[in-house]
C-alpha positions as CSV (number, residue, x, y, z in Angstrom):
1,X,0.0,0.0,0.0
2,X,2.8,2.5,1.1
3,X,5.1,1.4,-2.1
4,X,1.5,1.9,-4.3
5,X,1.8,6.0,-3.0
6,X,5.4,6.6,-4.0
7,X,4.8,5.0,-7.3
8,X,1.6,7.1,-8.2
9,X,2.9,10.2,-6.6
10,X,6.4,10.3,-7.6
11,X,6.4,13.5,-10.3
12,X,4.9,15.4,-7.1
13,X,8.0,14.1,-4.7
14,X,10.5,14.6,-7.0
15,X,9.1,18.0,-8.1
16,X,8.2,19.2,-4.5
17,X,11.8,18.0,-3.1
18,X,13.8,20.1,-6.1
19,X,11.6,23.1,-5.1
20,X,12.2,23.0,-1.3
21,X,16.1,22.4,-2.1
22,X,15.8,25.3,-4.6
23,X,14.0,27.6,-1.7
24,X,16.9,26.2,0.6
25,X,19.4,27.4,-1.8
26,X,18.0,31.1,-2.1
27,X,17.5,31.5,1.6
28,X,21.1,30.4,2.2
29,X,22.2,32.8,-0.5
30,X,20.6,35.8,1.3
31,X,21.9,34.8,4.3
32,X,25.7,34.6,3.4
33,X,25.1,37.6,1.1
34,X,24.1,39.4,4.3
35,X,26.7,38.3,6.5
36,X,28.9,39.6,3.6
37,X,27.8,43.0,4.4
38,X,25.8,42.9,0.6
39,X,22.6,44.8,0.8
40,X,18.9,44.7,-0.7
41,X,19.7,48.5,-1.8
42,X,22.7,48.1,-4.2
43,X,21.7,51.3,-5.9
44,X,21.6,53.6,-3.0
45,X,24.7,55.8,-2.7
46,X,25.0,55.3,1.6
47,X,23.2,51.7,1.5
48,X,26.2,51.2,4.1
49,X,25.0,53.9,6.8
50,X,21.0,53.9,5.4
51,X,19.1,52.5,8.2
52,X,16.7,52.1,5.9
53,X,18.6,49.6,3.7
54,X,19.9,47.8,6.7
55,X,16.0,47.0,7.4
56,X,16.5,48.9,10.7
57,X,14.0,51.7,9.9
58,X,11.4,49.0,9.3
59,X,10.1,51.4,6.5
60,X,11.0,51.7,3.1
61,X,14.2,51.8,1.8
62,X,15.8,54.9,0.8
63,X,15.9,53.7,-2.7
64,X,11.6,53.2,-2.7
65,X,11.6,56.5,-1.2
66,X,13.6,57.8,-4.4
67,X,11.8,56.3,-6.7
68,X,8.0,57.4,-5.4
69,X,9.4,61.2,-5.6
């Protein structure tokens, strides 16, 4: 009975297992590319000192801000 579910659902458990390892891989990219000291913001001319880049002003970025004016 168990051996009957793999076999009839095996495109789903291959294709849901590639997506959680490619959603693994992204979340440890952004993790390493923040312990890097990369930000969200690349465009922002003091994304180093923005708190708003950092995601310390818990607002928009400074970039958003420029591009709604």
């Amino acid at each position: 009975m168990l051996n009957n579910f793999f076999t009839e659902n095996l495109g789903t458990i291959i294709v849901s297992a590639v997506l959680i390892v490619a959603v693994g891989l992204i979340i440890a990219r952004l993790i390493i590319n923040k312990k890097k000291g990369k930000h969200a913001c690349p465009y922002c001319p003091s994304a180093s000192t923005c708190p708003a880049c950092k995601g310390k002003d818990g607002g928009k970025s400074c970039c958003e801000k420029n591009e709604e004016s």
